[in-house]
ChimeraX commands (.cxc) that place a marker at each C-alpha (Angstrom):
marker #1 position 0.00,0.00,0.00 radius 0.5
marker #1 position 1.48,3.57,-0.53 radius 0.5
marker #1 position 2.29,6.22,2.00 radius 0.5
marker #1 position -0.98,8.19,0.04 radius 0.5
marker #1 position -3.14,5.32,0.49 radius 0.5
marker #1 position -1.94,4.96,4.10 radius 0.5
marker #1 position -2.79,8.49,4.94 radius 0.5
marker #1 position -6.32,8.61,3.30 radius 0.5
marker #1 position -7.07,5.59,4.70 radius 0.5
marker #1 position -6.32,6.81,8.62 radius 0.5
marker #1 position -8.12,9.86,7.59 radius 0.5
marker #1 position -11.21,8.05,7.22 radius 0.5
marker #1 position -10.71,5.99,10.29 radius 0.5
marker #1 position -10.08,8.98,11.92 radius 0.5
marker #1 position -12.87,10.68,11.15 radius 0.5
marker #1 position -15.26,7.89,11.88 radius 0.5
marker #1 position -13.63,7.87,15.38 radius 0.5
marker #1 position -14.54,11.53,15.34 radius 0.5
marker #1 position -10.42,12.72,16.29 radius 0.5
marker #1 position -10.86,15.91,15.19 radius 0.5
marker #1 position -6.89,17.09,15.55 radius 0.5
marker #1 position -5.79,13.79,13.92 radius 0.5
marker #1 position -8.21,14.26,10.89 radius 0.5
marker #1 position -6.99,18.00,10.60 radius 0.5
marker #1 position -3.34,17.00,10.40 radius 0.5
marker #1 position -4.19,14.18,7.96 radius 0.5
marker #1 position -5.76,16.32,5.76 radius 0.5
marker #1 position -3.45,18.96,6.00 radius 0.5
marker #1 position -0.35,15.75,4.71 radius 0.5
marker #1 position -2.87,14.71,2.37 radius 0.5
marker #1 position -3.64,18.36,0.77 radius 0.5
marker #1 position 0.71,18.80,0.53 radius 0.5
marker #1 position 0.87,15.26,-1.68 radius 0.5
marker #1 position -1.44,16.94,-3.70 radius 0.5
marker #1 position -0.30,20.11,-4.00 radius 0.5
marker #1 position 3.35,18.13,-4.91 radius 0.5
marker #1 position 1.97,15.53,-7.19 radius 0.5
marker #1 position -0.34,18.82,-9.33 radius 0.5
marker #1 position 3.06,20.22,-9.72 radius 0.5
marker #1 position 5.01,17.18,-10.86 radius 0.5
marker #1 position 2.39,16.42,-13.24 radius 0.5
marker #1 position 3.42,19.80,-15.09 radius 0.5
marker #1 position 6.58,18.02,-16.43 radius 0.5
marker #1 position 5.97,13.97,-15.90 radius 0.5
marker #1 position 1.94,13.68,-17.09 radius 0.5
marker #1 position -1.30,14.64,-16.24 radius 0.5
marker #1 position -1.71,10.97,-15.19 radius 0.5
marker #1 position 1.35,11.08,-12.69 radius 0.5
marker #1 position 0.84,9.90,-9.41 radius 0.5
marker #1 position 3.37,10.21,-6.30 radius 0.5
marker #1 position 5.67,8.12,-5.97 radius 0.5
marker #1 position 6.94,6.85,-2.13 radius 0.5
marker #1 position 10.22,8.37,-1.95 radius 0.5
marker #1 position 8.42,11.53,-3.59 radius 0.5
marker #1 position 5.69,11.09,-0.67 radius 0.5
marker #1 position 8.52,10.93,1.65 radius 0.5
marker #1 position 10.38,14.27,0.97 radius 0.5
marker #1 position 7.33,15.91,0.81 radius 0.5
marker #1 position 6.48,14.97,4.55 radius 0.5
marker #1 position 10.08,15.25,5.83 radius 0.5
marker #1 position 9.59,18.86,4.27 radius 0.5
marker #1 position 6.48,19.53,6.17 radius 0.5
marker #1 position 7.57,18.14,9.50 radius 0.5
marker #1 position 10.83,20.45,9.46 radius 0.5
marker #1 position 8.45,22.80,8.87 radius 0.5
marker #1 position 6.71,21.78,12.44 radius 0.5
marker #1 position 10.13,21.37,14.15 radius 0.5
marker #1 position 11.09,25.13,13.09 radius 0.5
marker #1 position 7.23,26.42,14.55 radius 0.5
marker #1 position 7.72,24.54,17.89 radius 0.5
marker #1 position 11.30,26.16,18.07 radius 0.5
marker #1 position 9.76,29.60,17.28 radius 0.5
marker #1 position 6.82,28.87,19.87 radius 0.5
marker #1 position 8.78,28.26,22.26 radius 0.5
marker #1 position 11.53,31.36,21.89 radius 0.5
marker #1 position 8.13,33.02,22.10 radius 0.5
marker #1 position 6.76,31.79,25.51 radius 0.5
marker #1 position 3.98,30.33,23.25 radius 0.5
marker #1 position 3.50,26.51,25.22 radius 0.5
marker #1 position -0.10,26.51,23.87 radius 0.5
marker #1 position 1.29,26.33,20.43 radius 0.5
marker #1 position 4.27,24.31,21.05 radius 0.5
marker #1 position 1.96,21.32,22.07 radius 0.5
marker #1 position -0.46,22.09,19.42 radius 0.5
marker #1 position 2.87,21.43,16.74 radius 0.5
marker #1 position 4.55,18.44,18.43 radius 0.5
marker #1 position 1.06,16.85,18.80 radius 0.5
marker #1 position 1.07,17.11,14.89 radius 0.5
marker #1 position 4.52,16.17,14.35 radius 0.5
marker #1 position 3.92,13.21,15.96 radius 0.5
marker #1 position 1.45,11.74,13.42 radius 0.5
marker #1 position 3.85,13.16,10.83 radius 0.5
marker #1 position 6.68,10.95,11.72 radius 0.5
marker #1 position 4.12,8.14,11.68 radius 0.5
marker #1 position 4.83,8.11,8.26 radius 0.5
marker #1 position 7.81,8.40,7.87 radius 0.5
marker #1 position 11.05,6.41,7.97 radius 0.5
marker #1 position 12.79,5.55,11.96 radius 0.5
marker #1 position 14.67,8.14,12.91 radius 0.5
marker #1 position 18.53,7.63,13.04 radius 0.5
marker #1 position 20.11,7.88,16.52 radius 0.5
marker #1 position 22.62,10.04,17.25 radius 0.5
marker #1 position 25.15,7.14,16.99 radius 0.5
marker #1 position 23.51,6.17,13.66 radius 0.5
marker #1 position 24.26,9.05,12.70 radius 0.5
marker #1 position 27.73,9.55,13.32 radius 0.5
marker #1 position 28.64,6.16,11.84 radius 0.5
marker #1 position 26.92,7.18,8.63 radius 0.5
marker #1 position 29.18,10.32,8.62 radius 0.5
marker #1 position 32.51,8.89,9.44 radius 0.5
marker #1 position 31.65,6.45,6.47 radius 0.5
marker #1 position 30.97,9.25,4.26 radius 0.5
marker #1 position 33.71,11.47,5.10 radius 0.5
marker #1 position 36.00,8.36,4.43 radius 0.5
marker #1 position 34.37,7.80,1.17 radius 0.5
marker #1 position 34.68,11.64,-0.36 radius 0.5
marker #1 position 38.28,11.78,1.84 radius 0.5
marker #1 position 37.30,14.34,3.96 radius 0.5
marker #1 position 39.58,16.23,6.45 radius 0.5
marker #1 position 38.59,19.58,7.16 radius 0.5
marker #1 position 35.33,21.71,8.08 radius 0.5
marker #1 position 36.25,22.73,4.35 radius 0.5
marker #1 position 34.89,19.08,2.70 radius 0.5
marker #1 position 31.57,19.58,4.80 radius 0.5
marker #1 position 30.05,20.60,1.31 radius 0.5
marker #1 position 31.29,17.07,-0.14 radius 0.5
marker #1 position 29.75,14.65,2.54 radius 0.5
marker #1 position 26.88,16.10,2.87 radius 0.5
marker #1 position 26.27,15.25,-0.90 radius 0.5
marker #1 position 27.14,11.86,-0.24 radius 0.5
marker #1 position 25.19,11.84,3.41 radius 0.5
marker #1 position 22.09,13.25,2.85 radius 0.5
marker #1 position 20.87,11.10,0.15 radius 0.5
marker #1 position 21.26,8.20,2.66 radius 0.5
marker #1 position 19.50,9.56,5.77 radius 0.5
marker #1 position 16.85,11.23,3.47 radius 0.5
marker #1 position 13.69,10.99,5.71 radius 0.5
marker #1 position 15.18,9.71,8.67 radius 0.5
marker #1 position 17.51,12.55,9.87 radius 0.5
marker #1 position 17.48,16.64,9.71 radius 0.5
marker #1 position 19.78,18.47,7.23 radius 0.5
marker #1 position 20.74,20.86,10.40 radius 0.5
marker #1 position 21.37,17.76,12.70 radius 0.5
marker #1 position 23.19,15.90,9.75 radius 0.5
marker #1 position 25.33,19.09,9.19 radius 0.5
marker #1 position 25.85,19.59,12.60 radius 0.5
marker #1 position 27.51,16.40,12.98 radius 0.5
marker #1 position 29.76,16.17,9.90 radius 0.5
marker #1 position 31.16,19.91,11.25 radius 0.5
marker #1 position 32.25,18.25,14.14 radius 0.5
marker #1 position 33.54,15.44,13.13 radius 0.5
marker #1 position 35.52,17.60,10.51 radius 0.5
marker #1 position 37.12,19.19,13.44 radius 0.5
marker #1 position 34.80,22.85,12.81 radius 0.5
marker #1 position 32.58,23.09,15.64 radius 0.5
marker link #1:1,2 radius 0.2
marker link #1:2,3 radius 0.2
marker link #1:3,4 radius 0.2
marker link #1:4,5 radius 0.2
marker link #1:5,6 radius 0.2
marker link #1:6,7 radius 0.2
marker link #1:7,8 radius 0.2
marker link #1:8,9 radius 0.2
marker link #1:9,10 radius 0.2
marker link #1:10,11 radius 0.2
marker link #1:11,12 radius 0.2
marker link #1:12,13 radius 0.2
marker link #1:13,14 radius 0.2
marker link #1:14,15 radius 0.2
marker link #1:15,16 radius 0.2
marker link #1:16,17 radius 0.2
marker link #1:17,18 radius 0.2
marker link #1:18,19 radius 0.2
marker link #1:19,20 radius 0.2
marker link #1:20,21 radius 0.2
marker link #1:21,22 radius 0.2
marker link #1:22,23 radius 0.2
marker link #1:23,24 radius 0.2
marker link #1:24,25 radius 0.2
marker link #1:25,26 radius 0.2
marker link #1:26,27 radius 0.2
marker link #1:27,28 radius 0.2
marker link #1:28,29 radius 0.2
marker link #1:29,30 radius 0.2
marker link #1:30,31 radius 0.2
marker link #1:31,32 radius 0.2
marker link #1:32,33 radius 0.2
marker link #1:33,34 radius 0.2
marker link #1:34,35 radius 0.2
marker link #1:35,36 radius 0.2
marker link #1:36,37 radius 0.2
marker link #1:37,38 radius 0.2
marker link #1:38,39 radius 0.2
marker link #1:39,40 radius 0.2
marker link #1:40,41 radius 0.2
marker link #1:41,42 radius 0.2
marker link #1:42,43 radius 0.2
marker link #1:43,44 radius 0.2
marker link #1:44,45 radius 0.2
marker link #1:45,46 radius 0.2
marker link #1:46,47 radius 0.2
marker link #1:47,48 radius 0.2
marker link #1:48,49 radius 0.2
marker link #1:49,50 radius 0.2
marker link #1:50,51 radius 0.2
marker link #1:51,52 radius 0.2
marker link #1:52,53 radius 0.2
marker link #1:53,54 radius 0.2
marker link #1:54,55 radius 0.2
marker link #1:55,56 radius 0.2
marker link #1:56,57 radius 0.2
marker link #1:57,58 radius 0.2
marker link #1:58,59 radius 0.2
marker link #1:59,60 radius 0.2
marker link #1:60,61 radius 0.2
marker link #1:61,62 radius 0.2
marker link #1:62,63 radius 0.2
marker link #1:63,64 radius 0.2
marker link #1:64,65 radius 0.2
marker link #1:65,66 radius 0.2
marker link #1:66,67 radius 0.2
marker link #1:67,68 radius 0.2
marker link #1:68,69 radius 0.2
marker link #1:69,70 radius 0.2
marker link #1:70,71 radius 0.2
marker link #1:71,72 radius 0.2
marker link #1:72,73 radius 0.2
marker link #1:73,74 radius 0.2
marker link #1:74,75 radius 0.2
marker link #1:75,76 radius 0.2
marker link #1:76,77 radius 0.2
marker link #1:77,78 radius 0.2
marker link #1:78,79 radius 0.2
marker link #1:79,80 radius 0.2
marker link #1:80,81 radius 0.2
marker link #1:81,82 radius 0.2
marker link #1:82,83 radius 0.2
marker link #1:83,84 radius 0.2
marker link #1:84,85 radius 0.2
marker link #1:85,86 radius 0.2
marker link #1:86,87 radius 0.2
marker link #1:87,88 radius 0.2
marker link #1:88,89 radius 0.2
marker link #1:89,90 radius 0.2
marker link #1:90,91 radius 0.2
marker link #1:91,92 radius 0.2
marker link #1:92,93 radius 0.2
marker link #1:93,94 radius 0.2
marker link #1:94,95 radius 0.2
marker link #1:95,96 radius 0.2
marker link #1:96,97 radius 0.2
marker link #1:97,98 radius 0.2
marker link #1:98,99 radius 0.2
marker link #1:99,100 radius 0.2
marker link #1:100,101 radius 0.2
marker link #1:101,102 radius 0.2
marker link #1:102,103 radius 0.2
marker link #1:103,104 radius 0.2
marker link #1:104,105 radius 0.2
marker link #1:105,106 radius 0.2
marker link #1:106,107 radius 0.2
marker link #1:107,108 radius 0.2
marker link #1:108,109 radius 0.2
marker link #1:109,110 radius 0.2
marker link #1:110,111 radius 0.2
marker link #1:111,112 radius 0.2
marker link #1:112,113 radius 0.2
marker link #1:113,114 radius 0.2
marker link #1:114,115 radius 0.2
marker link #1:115,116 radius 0.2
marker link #1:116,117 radius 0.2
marker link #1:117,118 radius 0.2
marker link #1:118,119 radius 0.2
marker link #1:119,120 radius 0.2
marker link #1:120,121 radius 0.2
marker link #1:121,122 radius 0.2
marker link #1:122,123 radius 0.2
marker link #1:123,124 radius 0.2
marker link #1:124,125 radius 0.2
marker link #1:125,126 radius 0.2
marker link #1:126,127 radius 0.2
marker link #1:127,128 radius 0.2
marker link #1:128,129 radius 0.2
marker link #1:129,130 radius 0.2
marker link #1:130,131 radius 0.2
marker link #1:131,132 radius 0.2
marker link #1:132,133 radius 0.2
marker link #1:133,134 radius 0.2
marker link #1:134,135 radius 0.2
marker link #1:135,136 radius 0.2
marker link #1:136,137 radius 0.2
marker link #1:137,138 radius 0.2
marker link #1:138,139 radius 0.2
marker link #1:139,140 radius 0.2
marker link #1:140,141 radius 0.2
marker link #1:141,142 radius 0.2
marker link #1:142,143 radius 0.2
marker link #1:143,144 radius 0.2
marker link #1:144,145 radius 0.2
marker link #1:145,146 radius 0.2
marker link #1:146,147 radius 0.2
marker link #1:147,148 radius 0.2
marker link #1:148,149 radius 0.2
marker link #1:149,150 radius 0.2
marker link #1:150,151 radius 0.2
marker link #1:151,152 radius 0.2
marker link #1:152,153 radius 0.2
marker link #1:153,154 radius 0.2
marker link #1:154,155 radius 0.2
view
């Protein structure tokens, strides 16, 4: 079943359970693969449907956009909001891939700096095009750079 199907199919159950935050955030994902897929079908087909890994970025996209809210929120004083976003980002991540650890993570980077021969903050540019296409979906750019920078010897 795809991530689309997956996510109209809560929806419903959702709504027949009558969770009115749940079917909110549901249709708010499902309105985003829509609004991607419309514009993909500019250049690939009116017929062109979404495919997983499309699905996937789209959410990661939307769920940094969450994370970045909650941070705001909070620099704000604004708890009422902050619990409103992480109650969202949690279904979000529902759908999409395990998060990587921390040491995940790191193992993942020391692999890629060995593999683009990395050795100063410098080659951070390098890894990361290697990295990121790995932990697509399961780790944040920031967090991903974060960690490459220090194991680069630059933070």
């Amino acid at each position: 079943m795809s991530l689309r199907q997956r996510i109209t199919d809560d929806l419903t159950a959702a709504m027949k359970r009558g969770a009115r935050d749940r079917v909110a955030t549901l249709r708010m994902l499902k309105a985003r693969l829509q609004e991607a897929e419309v514009a993909l079908r500019a250049s690939k087909g009116l017929a062109y449907q979404l495919t997983d890994p499309e699905a996937i970025q789209v959410l990661s996209s939307y769920a940094k956009q969450r994370r970045d809210s909650i941070e705001s929120f909070r620099r704000a004083g604004r708890t009422d909001l902050v619990a409103r976003e992480e109650a969202e980002l949690a279904i979000v991540r529902e759908y999409l891939p395990r998060a990587l650890d921390a040491e995940e993570l790191r193992r993942l980077a020391r692999e890629a700096i060995a593999e683009a021969g990395a050795a100063t903050p410098r080659d951070v540019g390098r890894v990361m095009k290697l990295l990121m296409p790995r932990v697509k979906g399961a780790a944040d750019g920031t967090e991903v750079n974060r960690v490459v920078t220090e194991l680069l010897g630059g933070g």
